[in-house]
C-alpha positions as CSV (number, residue, x, y, z in Angstrom):
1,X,-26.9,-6.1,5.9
2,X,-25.5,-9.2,4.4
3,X,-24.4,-12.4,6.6
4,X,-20.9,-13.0,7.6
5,X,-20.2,-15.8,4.6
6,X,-21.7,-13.7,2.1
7,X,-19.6,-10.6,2.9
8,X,-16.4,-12.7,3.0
9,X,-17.7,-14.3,-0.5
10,X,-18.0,-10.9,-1.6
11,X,-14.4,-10.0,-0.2
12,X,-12.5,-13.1,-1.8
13,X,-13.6,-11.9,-5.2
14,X,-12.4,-8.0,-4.6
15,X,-9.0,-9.5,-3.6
16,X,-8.5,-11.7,-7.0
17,X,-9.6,-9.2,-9.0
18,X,-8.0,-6.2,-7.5
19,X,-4.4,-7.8,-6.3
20,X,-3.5,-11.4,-8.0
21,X,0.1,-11.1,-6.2
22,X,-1.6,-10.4,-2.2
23,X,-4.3,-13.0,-3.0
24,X,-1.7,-15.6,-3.7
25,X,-0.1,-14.7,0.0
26,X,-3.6,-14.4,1.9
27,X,-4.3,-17.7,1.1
28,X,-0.9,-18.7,3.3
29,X,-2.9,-17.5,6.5
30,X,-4.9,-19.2,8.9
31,X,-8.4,-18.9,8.2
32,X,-9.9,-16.9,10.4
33,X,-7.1,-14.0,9.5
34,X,-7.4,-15.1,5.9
35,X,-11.1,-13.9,6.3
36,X,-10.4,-10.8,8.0
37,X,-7.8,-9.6,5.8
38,X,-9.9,-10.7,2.4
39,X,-12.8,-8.0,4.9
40,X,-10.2,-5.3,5.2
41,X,-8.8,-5.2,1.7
42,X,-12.1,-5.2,0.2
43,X,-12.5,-2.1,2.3
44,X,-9.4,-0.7,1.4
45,X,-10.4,-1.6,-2.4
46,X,-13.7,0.2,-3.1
47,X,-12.7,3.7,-1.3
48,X,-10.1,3.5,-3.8
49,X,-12.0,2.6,-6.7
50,X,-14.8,5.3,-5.3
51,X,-12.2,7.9,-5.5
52,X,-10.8,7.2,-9.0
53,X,-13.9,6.4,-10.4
54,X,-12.9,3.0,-11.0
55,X,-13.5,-0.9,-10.6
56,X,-10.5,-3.0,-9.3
57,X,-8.3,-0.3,-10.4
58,X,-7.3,0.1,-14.0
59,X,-8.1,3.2,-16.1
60,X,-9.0,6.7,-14.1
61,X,-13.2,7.2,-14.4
62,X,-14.0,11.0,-14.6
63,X,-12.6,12.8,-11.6
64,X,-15.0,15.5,-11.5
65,X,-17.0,15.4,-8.0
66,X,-13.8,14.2,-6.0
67,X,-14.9,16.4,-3.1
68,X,-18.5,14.4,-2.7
69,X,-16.9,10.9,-3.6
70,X,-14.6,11.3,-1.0
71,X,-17.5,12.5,1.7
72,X,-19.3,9.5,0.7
73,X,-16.3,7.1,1.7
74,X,-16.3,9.3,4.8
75,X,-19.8,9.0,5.9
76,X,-20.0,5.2,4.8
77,X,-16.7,4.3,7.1
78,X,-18.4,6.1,9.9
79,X,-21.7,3.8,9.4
80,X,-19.1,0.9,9.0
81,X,-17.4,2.1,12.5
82,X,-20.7,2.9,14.3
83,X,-22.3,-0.9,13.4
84,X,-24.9,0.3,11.2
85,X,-25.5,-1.0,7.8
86,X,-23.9,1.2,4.8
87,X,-25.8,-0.1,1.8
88,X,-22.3,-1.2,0.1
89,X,-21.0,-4.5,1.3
90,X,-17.4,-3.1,0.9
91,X,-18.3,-0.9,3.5
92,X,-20.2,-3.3,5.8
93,X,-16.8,-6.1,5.2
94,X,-15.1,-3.2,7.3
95,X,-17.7,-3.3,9.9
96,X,-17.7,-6.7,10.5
97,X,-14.0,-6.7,10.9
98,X,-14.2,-3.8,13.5
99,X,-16.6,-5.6,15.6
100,X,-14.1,-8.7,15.3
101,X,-10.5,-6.8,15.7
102,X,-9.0,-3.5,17.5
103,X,-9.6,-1.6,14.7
104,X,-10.3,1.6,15.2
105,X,-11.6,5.0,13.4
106,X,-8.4,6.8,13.3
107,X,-6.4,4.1,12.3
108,X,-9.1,4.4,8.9
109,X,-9.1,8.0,8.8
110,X,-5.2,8.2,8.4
111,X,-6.0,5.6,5.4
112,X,-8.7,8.0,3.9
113,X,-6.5,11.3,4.1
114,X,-4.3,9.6,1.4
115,X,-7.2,8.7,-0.9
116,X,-8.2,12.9,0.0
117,X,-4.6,13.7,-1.2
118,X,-5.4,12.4,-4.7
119,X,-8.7,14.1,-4.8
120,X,-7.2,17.1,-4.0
121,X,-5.0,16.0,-7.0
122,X,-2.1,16.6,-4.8
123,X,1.8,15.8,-5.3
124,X,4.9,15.7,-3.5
125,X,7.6,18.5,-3.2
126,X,10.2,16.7,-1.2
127,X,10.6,13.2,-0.5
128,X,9.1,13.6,3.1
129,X,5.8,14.8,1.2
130,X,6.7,11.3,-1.1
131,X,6.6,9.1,2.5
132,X,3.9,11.3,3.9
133,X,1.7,9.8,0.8
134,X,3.2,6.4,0.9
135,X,2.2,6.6,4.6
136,X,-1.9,7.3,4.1
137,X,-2.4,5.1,1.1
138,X,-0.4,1.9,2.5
139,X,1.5,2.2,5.5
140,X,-1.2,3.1,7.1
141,X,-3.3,0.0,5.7
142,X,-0.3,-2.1,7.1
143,X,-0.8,-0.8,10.2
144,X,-4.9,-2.2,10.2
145,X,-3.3,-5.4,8.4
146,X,-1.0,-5.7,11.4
147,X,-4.1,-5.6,13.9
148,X,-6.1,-7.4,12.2
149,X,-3.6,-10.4,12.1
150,X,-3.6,-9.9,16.4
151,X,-1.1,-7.5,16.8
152,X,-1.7,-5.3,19.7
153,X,-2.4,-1.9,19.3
154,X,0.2,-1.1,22.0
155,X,2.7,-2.4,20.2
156,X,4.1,0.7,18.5
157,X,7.6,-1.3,16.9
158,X,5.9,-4.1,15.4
159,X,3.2,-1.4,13.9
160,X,5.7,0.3,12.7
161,X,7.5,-2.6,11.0
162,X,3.5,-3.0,9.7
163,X,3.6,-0.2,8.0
164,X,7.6,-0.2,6.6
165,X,5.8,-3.0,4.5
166,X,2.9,-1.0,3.1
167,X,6.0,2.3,2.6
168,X,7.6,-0.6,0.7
169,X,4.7,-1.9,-1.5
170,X,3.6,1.5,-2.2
171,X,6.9,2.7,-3.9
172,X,7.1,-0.3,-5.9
173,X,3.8,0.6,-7.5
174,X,4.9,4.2,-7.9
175,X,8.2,3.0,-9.8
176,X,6.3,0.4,-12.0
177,X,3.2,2.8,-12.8
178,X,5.1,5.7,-13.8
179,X,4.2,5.8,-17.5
180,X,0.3,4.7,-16.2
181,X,-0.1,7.7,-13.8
182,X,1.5,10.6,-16.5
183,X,-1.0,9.2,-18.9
184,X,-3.8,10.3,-16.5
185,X,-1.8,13.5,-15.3
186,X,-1.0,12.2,-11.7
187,X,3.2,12.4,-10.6
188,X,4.6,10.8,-7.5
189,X,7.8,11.9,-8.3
190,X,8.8,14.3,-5.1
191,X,9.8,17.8,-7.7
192,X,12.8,18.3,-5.6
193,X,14.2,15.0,-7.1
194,X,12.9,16.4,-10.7
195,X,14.7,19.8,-9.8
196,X,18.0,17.9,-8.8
197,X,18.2,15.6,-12.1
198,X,17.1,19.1,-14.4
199,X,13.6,17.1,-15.2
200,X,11.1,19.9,-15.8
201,X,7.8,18.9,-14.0
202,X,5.6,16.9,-16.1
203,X,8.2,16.0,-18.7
204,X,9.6,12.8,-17.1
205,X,8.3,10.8,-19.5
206,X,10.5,12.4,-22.2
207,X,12.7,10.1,-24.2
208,X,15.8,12.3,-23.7
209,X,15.4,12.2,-20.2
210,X,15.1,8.4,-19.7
211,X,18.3,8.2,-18.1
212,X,18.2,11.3,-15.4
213,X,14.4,9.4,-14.4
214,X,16.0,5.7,-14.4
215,X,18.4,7.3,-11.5
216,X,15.1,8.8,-9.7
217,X,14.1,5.4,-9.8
218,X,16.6,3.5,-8.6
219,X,16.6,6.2,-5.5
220,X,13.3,5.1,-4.7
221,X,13.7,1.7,-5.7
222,X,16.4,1.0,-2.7
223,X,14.3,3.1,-0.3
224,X,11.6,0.5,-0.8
225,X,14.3,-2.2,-0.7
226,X,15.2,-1.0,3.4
227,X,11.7,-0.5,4.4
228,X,11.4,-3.7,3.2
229,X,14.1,-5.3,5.3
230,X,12.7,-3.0,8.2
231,X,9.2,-5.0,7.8
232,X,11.0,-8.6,8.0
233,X,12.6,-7.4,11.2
234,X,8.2,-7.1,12.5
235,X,7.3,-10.4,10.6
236,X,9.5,-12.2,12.8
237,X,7.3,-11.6,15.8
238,X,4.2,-12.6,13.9
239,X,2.5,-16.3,14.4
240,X,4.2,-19.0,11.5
241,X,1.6,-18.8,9.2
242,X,1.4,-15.4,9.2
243,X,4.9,-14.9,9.1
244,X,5.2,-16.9,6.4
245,X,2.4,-15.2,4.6
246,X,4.0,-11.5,4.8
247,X,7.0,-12.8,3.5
248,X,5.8,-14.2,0.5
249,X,4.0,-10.7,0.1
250,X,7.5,-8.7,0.5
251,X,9.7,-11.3,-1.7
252,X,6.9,-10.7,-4.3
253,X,6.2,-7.3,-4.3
254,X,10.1,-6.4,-3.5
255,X,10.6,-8.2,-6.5
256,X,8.9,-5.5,-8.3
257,X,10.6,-2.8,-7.4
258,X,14.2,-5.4,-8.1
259,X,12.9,-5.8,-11.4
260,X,12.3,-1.9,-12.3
261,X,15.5,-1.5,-11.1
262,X,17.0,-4.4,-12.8
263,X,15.4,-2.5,-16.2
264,X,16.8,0.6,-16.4
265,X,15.7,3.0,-19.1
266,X,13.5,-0.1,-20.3
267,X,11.8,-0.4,-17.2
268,X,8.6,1.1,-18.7
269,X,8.5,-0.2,-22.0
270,X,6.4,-2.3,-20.9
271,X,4.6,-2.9,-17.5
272,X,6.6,-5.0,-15.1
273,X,4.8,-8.0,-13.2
274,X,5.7,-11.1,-11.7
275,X,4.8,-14.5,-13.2
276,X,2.4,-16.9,-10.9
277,X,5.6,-18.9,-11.4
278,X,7.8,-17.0,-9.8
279,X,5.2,-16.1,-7.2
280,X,5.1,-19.5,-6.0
281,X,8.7,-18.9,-6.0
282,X,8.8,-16.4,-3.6
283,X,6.2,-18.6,-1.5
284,X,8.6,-21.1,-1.2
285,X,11.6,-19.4,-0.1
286,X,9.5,-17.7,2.2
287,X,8.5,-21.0,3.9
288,X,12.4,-21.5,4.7
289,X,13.3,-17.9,5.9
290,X,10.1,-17.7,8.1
291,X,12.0,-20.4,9.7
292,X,15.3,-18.6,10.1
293,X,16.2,-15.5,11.8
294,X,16.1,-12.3,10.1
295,X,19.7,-11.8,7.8
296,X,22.1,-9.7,9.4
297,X,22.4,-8.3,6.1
298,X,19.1,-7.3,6.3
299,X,19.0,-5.5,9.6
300,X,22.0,-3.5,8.9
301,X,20.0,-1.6,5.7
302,X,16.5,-1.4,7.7
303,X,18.9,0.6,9.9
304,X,19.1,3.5,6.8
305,X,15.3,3.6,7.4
306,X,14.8,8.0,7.3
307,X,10.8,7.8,8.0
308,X,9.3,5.7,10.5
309,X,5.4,6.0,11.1
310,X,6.2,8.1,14.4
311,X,7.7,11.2,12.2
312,X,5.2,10.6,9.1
313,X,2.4,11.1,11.2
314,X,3.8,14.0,12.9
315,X,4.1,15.8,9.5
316,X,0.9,14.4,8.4
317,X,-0.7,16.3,11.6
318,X,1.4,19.0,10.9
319,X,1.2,19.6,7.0
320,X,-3.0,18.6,7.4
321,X,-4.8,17.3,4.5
322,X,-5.8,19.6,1.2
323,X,-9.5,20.4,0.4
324,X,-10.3,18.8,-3.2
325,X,-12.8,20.8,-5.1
């Protein structure tokens, strides 16, 4: 198994080749959390790439053999938990950060269940089955980001503000990568929103039906937009830096979802992203309102929150996870 600095060498690299925009925010926190997160997210990283058959995202790999990919990020995150070496310094990053944190194995098993619902090449009916998703794949990773910054495991408000922000990132990447995931077959779109706007399933991407989806979008757009005010209400609790850091990541990742929004039925004519300028943008303005109290503005739409992390588990548990074969 590799030494501490080499596995956090290893981990810095994942981070500013898999997420510019969160690698420009990690760098806001102390050092020793700095570390931890970089140790996490490589984690989080390669059981996605291992999944999609990919490297630091990009295009889908062959997805044949899903079932055994995902028993290998199973067994390795086991290995990880139990403080033995895995032979993947991914794997060992999240083993370090265990023996360093309350992190524990079913906090990462409600992360792997999302990466099992696209191996089982799963998608949503409803928009519960949409926050379920949203849930495993990044609320759930706010939830070990929240821990891993110090925040007690007891603490069941601030976790849940944790993972409003991960609800929050995650549809912003669903709005943005539309056009990306029909390209390799995959829809996040729940089919009940689909059924309502007269899309037929797998036709979204249809010029004549540009305008029904840009109204889709926008639906999911402002859902990100309260979870994201939800998640401010929990950064206010965390230490300066920290707080300071998280808000950079939700003014820049919010911005995405403003931006698709802003867009319309051009949203996808080409892929939306936010300039390093305007990152450091949102850094700076960050640095003021981790200073300030939380809008009232702001608190009165995290109050339209629907899903907290309370009722998405509790479907989770009750809907289980689908076999991939």
């Amino acid at each position: 198994m590799q030494d501490r600095a080499t596995l956090v060498t290893n981990a810095r690299r994942s981070i500013l080749k898999g997420s510019k925009s969160f690698a420009i925010a990690s760098h806001l926190f102390d050092n020793v959390t700095r570390e931890r997160v970089w140790l996490l997210y490589a984690w989080c990283r390669r059981c996605d790439d291992i999944i999609d058959a990919q490297d630091h995202g990009g295009t889908l790999g062959d997805q044949s053999g899903a079932a055994e990919r995902l028993a290998q990020v199973r067994e390795k995150t086991a290995l990880a938990f139990a403080g033995k070496p895995t032979d993947d310094p991914a794997f060992d990053a999240l083993g370090l950060v265990v023996r360093e944190t309350g992190l524990t194995l079913n906090m990462a098993r409600d992360v792997i269940d999302g990466f099992a619902l696209d191996a089982a090449e799963w998608q949503p009916h409803s928009e519960a089955d949409l926050m379920r998703y949203c849930w495993h794949v990044a609320g759930a990773v706010g939830v070990m980001m929240a821990v891993v910054m110090g925040v007690s495991p007891e603490d069941e408000d601030t976790l849940d503000r944790a993972c409003d922000l991960g609800l929050a990132f995650q549809l912003a990447n669903i709005a943005r990568d539309i056009e990306e995931d029909d390209a390799a077959d995959r829809s996040y779109i729940p089919m009940d929103w689909l059924a309502e706007e007269d899309i037929p399933p797998g036709e979204q991407m249809k010029p004549h039906y540009r305008s029904a989806l840009t109204r889709i979008i926008g639906r999911m757009c402002k859902t990100a937009e309260i979870h994201e005010c939800s998640a401010r209400i929990g950064a206010s609790r965390l230490k300066p830096r920290q707080r300071w850091a998280i808000l950079s990541a939700a003014g820049i990742y919010g911005e995405i979802a403003r931006e698709v929004a802003r867009r319309g039925d051009h949203a996808w004519d080409h892929r939306t992203v936010v300039s390093n300028g305007r990152k450091l943008g949102f850094v700076a303005k960050a640095a003021w309102a981790a200073l300030r109290p939380v809008p009232r503005s702001c608190i009165a739409l995290a109050s339209a929150r629907k899903y907290s992390r309370l009722s998405l588990m509790t479907l989770s548990q009750r809907d289980g996870v689908p076999k991939c074969t």
